[in-house]
C-alpha positions as CSV (number, residue, x, y, z in Angstrom):
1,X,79.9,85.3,103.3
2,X,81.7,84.5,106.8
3,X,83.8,87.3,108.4
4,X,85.8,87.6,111.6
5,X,85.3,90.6,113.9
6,X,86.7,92.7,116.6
7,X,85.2,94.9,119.2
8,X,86.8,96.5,121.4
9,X,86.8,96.5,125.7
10,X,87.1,98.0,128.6
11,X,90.6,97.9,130.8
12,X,88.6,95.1,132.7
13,X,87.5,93.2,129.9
14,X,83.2,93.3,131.5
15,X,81.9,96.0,128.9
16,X,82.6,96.6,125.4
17,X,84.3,100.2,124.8
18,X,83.0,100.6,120.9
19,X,80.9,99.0,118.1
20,X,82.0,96.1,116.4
21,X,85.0,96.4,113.3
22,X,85.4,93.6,110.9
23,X,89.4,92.4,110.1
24,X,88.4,89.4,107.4
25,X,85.9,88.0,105.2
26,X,86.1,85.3,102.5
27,X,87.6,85.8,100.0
28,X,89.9,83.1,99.0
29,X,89.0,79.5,97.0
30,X,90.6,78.0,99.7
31,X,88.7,79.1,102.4
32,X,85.5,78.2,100.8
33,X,82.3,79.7,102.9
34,X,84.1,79.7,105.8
35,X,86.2,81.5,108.7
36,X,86.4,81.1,112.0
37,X,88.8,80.2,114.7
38,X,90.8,83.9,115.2
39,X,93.9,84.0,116.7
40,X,95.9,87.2,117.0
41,X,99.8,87.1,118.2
42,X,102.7,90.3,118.1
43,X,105.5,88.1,115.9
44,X,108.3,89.8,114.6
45,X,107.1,93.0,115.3
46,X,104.1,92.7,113.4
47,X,100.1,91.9,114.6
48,X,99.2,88.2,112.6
49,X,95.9,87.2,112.9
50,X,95.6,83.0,112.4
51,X,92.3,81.9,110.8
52,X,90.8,78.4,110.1
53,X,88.9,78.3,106.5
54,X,86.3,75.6,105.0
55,X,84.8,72.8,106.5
56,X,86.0,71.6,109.5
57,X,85.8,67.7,109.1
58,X,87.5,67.8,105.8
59,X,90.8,67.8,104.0
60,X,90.3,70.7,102.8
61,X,90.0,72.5,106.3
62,X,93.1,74.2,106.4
63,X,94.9,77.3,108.5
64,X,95.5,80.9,106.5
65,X,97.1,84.4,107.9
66,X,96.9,87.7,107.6
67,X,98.8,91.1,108.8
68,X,97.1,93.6,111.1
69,X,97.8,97.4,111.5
70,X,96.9,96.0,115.3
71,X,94.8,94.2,117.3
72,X,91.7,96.4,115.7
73,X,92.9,95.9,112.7
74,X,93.2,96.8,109.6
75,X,94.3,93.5,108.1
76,X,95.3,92.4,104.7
77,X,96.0,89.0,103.0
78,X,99.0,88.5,101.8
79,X,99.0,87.1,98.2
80,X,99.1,83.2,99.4
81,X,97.9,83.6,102.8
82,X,98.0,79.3,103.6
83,X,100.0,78.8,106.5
84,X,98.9,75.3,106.5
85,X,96.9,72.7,104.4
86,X,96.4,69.2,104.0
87,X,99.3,66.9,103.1
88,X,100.6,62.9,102.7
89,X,100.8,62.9,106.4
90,X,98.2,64.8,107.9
91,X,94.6,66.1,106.8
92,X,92.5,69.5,107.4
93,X,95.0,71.2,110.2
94,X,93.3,74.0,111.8
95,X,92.3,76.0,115.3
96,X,95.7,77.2,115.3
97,X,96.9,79.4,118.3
98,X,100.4,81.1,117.9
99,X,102.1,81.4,121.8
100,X,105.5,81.8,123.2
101,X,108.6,78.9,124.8
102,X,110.0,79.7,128.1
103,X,113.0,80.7,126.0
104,X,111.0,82.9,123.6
105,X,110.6,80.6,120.4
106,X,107.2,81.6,118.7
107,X,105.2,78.5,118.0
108,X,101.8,77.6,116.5
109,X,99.1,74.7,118.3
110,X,97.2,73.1,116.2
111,X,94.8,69.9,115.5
112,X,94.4,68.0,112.4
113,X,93.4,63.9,111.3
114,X,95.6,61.3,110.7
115,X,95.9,61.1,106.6
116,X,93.2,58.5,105.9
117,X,90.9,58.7,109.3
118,X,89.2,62.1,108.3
119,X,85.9,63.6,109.9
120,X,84.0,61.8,112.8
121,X,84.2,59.5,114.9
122,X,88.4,59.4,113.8
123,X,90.2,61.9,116.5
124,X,91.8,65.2,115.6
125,X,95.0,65.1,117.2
126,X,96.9,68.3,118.8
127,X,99.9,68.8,116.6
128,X,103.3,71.3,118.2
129,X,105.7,73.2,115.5
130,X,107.8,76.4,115.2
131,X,106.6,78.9,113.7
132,X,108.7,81.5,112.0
133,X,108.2,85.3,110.3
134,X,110.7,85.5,107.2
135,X,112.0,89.1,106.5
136,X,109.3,89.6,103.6
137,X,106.7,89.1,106.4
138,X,105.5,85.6,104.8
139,X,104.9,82.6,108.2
140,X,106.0,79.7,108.0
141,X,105.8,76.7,110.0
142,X,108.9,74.5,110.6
């Protein structure tokens, strides 16, 4: 069973302050064995914590969320928790990492195969989208 934890640190980030808290394990079909790849933004007012689940160089790789209480969790999955999966155009999207425009637009940074060249030696390429918090709390990618 993979999980994904947090520990936290000291002001200058050298020394850890506490012991280590777990915020996710596996749980889902989707995510088969795996998580890995954490990335915590503030969106909307709420902590999200993006996570990469299965196998990395395969379709069924694919990019879930949860909330967090805050950045020490506690986190919870909502019901369908995939932010994004594999479709006609591109395969197994994951490492996402949520960050901000100049102009304040939350977006998401992510890499995924061209649909038909997936797993080594094809490239993952870096893919750029919106991403946006609807007022039920569900993500969505635009």
């Amino acid at each position: 069973r993979s999980q994904i934890w947090v520990q936290p640190v000291s002001p200058d980030g050298l020394s850890v302050t506490s012991h280590p808290v777990p915020l996710l394990s596996t749980d889902r079909e989707w995510e088969g064995r795996v998580i890995e790849a954490p990335s915590m933004a503030l969106l909307g007012g709420r902590w999200v914590l993006l996570y990469s689940g299965n196998s990395w160089n395969t379709d069924r790789y694919g990019i879930g969320y949860a909330h967090c209480e805050g950045p020490l969790g506690p986190c919870s999955k909502p019901s369908d928790n995939v932010l994004l999966a594999s479709d006609d155009r591109l395969r197994g999207p994951g490492g996402a990492e949520a960050f901000r425009t100049a102009g304040g637009r939350a977006m998401i940074a992510y890499a995924g195969w061209d649909a038909g060249d997936v797993g080594p030696p094809n490239p993952r390429r870096l893919h750029i989208a919106e991403l946006t918090m609807g007022p039920d709390g569900r993500l969505r990618v635009a």
